[in-house]
N, C-alpha and C positions, 0 to 999 in steps of 0.2 A: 797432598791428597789426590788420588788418582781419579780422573775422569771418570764422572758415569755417565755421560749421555752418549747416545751411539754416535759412531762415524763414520759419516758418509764413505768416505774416501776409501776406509777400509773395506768397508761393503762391495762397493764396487770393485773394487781392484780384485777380492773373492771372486766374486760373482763371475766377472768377466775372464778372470786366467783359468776355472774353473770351465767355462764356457768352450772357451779355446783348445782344453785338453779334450773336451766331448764326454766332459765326466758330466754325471747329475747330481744332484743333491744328496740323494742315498750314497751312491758310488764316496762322494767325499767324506761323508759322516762315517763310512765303514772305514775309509782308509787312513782318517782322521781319529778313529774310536772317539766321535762325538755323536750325540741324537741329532737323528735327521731335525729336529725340529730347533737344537740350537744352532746348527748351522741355516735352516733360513731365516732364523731371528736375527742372526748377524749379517747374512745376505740381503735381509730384508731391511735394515738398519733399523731395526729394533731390539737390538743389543749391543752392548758393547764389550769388546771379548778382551779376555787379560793376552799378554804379552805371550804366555805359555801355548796358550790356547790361538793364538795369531802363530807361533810356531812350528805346531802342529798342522794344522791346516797348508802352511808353504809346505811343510815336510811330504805333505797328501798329495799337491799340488805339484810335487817336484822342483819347486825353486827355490832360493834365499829368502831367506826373514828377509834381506838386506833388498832385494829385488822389490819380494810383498811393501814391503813398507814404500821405496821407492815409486810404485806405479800408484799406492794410496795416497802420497803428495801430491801424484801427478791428476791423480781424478779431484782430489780437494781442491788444487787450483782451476781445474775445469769448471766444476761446480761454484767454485768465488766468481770467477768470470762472467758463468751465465748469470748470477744475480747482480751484477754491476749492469749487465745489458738492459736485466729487466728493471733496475732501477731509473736507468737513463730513458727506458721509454716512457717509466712512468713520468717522469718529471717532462717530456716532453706533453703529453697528454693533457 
């Protein structure tokens, strides 16, 4: 059964290589032929986008699904990270 709750990781990794290129939200939804409004649901991490539609969006973005997915790991891990930190203060508190 495929996930349905959103994903950080991919959100961001959007968000951010989207950033980098100096595209905007609109700009990507046109080059992506997606609604501006599902791409900041997915940017926003309030969706979670099919494999197709994560495709599309690298394709808009000019890089590899295999990249996209790549940097998505790499912010999941960042995001694991910081809640270990904030665990450990709490437990120190």
């Amino acid at each position: 059964m495929p996930r349905q709750e959103p994903q950080p990781g991919v959100a961001l990794a959007i968000r951010d290589v989207r950033i980098e290129k100096g595209l905007t939200q609109e700009e990507l939804a046109g080059r992506s032929k997606l609604h501006l409004t599902w791409v900041g649901r997915i940017e926003g991490g309030k969706a979670n986008p099919s494999w197709g539609t994560v495709r599309r969006i690298a394709q808009a973005l000019g890089i590899t699904l295999g990249k996209l997915a790549e940097l998505a790991e790499q912010k999941d891990r960042e995001l694991a990270e910081g809640d270990e930190d904030e665990d450990d203060d709490d437990a120190g508190a």
